[in-house]
C-alpha positions as CSV (number, residue, x, y, z in Angstrom):
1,X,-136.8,-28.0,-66.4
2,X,-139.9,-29.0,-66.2
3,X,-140.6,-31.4,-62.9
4,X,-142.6,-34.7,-62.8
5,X,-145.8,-33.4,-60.5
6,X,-146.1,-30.2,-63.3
7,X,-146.6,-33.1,-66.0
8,X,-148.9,-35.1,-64.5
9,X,-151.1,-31.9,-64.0
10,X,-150.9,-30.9,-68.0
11,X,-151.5,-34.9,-68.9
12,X,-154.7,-34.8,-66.4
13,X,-156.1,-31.8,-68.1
14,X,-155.5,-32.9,-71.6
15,X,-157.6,-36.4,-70.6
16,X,-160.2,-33.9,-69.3
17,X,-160.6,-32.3,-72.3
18,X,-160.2,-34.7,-74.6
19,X,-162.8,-37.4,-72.8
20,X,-160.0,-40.5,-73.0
21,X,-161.8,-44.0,-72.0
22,X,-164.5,-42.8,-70.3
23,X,-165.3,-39.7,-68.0
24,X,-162.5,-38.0,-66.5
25,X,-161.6,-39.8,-62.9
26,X,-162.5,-37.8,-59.2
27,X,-158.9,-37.1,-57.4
28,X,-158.8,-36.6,-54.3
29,X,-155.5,-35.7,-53.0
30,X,-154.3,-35.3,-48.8
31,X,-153.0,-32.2,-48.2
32,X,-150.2,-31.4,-48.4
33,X,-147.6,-29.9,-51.4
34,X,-146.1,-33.5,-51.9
35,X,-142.8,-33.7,-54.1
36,X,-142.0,-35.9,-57.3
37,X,-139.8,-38.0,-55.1
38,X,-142.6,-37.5,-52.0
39,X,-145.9,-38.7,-53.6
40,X,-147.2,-41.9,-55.4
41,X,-150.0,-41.9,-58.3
42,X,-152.8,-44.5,-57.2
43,X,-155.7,-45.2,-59.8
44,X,-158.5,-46.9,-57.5
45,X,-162.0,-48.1,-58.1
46,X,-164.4,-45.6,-57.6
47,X,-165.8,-48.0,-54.6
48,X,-162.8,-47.6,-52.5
49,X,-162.7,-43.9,-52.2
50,X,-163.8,-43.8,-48.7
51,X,-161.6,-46.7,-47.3
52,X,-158.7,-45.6,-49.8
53,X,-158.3,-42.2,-48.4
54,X,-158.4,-42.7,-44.8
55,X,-155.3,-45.3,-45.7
56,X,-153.6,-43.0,-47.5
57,X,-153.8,-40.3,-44.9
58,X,-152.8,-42.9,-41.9
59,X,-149.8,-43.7,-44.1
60,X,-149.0,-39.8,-44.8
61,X,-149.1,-39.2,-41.2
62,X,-146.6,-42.1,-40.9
63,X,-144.3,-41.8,-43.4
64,X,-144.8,-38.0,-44.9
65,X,-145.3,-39.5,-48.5
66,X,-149.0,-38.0,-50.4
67,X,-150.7,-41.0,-52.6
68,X,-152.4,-38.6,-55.2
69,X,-155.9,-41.0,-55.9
70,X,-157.8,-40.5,-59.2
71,X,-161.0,-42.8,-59.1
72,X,-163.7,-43.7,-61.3
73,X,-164.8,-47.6,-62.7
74,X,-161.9,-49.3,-63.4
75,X,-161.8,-50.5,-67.1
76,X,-162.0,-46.6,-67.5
77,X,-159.0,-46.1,-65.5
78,X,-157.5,-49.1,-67.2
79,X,-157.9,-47.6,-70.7
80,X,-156.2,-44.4,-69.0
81,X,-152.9,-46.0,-68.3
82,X,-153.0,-47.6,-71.4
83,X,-153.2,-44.2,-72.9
84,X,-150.4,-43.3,-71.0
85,X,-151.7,-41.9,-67.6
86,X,-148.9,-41.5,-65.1
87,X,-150.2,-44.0,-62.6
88,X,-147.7,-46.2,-60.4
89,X,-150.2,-48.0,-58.7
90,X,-153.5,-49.8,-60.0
91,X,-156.2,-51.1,-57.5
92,X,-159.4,-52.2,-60.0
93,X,-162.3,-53.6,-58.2
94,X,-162.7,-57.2,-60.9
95,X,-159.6,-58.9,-62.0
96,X,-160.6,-58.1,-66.2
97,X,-159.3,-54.6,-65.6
98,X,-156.0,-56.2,-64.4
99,X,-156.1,-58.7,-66.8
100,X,-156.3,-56.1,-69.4
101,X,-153.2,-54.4,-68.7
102,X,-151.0,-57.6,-68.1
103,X,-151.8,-58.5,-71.8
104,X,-150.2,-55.3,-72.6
105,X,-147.3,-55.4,-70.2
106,X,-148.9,-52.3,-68.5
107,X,-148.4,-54.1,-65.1
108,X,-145.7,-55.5,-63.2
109,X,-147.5,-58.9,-62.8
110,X,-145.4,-60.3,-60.1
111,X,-146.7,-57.4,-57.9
112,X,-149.9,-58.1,-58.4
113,X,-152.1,-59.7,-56.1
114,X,-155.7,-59.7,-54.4
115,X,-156.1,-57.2,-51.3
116,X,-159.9,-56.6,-50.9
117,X,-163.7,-58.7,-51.1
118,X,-166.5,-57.5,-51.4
119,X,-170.8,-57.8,-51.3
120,X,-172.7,-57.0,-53.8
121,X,-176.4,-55.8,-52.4
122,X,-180.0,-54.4,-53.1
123,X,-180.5,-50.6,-51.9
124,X,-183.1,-48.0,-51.4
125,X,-183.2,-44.6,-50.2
126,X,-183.9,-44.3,-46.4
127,X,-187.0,-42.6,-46.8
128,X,-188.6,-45.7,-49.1
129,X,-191.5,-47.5,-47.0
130,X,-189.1,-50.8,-48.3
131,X,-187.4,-53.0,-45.5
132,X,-186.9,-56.3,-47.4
133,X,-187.0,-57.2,-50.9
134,X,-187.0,-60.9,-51.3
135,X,-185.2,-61.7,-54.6
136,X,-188.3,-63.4,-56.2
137,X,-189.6,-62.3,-58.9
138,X,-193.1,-61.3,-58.0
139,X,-190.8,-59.0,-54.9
140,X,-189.0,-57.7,-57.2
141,X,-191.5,-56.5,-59.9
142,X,-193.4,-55.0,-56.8
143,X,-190.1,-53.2,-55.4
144,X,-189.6,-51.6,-58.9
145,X,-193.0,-50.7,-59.9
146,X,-192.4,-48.3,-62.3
147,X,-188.9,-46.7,-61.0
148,X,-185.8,-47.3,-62.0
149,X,-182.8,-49.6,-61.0
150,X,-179.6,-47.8,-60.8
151,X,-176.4,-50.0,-61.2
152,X,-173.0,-49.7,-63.2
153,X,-172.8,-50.5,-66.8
154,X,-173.4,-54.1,-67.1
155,X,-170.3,-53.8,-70.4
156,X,-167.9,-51.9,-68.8
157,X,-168.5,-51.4,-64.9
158,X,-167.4,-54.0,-62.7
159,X,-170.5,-53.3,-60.2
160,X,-172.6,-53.7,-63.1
161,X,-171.1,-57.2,-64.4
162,X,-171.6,-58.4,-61.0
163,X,-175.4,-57.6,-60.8
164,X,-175.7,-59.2,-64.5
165,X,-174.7,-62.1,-63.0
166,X,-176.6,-62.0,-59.7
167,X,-179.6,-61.4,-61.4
168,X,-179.3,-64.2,-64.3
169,X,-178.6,-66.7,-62.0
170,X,-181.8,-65.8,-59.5
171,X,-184.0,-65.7,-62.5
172,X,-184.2,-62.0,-62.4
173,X,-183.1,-60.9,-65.6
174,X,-186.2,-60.2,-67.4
175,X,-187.9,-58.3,-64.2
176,X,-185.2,-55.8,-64.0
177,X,-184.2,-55.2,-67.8
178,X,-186.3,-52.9,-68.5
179,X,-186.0,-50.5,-65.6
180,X,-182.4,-50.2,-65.6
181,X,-180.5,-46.9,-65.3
182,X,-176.5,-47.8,-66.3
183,X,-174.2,-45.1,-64.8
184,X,-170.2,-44.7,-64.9
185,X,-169.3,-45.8,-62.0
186,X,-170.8,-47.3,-59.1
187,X,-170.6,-44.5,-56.7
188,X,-173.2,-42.3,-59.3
189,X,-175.1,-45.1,-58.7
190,X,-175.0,-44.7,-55.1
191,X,-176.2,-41.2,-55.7
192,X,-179.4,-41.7,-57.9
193,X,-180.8,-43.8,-55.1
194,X,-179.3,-41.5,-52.3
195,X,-180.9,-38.5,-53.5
196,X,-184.3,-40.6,-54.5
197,X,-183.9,-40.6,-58.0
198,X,-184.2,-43.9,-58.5
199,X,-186.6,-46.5,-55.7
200,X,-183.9,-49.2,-56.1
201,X,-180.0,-49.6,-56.8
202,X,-177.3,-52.3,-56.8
203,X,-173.8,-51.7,-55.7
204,X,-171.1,-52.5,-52.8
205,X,-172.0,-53.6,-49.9
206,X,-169.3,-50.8,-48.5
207,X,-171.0,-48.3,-50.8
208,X,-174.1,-48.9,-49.1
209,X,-172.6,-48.6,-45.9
210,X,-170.7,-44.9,-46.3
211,X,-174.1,-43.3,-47.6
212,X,-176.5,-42.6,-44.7
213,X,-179.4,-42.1,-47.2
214,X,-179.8,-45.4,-48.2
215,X,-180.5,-48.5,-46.8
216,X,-179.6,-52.0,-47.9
217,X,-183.2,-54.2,-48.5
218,X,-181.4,-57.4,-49.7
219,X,-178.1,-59.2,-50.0
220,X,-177.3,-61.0,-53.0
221,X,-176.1,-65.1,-52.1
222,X,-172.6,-65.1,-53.0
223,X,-173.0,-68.5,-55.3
224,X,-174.8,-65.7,-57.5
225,X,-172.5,-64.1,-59.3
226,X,-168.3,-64.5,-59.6
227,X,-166.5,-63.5,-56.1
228,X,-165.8,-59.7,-55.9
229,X,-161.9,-58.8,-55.6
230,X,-160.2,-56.0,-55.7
231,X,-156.7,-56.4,-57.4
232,X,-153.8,-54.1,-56.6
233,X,-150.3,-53.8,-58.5
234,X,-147.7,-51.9,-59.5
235,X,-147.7,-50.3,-62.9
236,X,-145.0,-50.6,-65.8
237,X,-143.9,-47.2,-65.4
238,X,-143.8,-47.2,-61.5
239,X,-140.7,-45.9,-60.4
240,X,-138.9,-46.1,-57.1
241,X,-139.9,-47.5,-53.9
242,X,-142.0,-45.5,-52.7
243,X,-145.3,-47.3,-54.6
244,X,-143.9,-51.2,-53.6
245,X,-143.9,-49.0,-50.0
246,X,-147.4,-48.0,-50.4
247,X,-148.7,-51.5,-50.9
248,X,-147.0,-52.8,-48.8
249,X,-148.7,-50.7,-46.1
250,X,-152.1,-51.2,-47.8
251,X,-151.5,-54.9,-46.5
252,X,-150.5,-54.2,-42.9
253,X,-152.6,-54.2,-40.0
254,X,-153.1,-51.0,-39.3
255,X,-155.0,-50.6,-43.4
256,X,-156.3,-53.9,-42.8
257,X,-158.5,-52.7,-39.9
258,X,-159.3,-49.5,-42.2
259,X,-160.4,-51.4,-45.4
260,X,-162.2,-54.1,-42.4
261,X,-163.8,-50.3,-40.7
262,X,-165.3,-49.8,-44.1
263,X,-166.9,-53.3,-44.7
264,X,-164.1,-54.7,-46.9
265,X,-163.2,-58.0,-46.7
266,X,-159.1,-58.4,-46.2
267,X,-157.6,-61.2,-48.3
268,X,-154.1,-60.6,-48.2
């Protein structure tokens, strides 16, 4: 007989090769040999990967249960379940991705609920002679120069919907069209600017803040784009109690002070 852990092994590698939604998600899995009645599925934004897996190994050290944690943006993961991706649990970082799924009955919506915030800032690499950037336009132009802004996909990349938005309303648009370089997910974008491929970037406030190569050189004003939440719920084909267990402990106080550690805000 085949088990349940063998299946989700041959599913992951047939999304690999096949390319389904977007690029394949990162996993990052605790050790540990974890049984089908022993681990929970999580798909998670690619923003909460640091956060995400210290919670998930507190809670292993608690309880003995693995969370196996595939991240990348989240419409991609969305498109995943909807392909059939064994998830259980769904934590997106914008409520579309959500909203998505619950018009397809891919979620159990009276799970569902808001666990994180976020800040959405302006970054540069540590060694950039940049300290502030006032979000004018004349600043701005000057920041960029000729370089490059790395963001997420302002279509599909929740990261990159919320700097759309930032910079519209601040009258920045037209300054930073031009320069933009869209990535996957909002951790790549992390990465052009962290390895000084790119002067300027915009992404999570918590990004910013678990990369020690860049530094933050403005904060966008909340009343500029839509408030950043990170919905969590359980999946149609969740299965068991061991995922409700899981959120649940993502809402205690011991993960609260994990997500708060990282520079999450804690709405539930």
């Amino acid at each position: 007989m085949i088990d349940r852990r063998s299946c989700i092994i041959a599913f992951s590698i047939v999304m690999f090769a096949t390319g389904v939604g977007a690029e394949a998600p990162k996993t990052s899995t605790p050790a540990g040999e974890g049984t089908a009645s022993s681990s929970i599925t999580v798909f998670a934004a690619a923003s909460l990967k640091n956060a995400l897996d210290a919670a998930a190994a507190a809670y292993k050290s608690k309880t003995g249960v693995d969370a196996t944690i595939s991240y990348a943006s989240s419409m991609a993961l969305a498109k995943q379940i909807e392909a059939g991706a064994p998830a259980e649990i769904f934590l997106s970082a914008d409520a579309a991705s959500v909203d998505y799924l619950a018009e397809k009955n891919l979620i159990q919506s009276k799970t569902r609920f808001n666990l994180l915030g976020n800040a959405l800032v302006l970054i540069a690499p540590g060694t950039s002679k940049l300290e502030k950037v006032a979000l004018t336009k004349d600043a701005f132009a000057a920041a960029i120069g000729s370089g490059k802004i790395a963001t997420g996909n302002i279509a599909s990349v929740p990261v990159g919907k919320y700097a759309k938005a930032a910079l519209d309303k601040l009258g920045l648009w037209s300054v930073a069209e031009p320069h933009f370089a869209f990535t996957d997910n909002v951790r790549s974008a992390l990465m052009f600017v962290a390895r000084e491929e790119a002067p300027l970037g915009i992404v999570y406030l918590t990004d910013a803040r678990s990369e020690p190569k860049v530094k933050i050189v403005a904060s966008f004003p909340e009343f500029s784009h839509p408030p950043i939440v990170y919905p969590a719920a359980l999946t149609a084909s969740a299965r068991g109690d061991a995922p409700e267990k899981f959120l649940a402990f993502l809402q205690s106080d011991e993960a609260r002070a994990i997500f708060a550690e990282q520079g999450f805000t804690t709405l539930h």
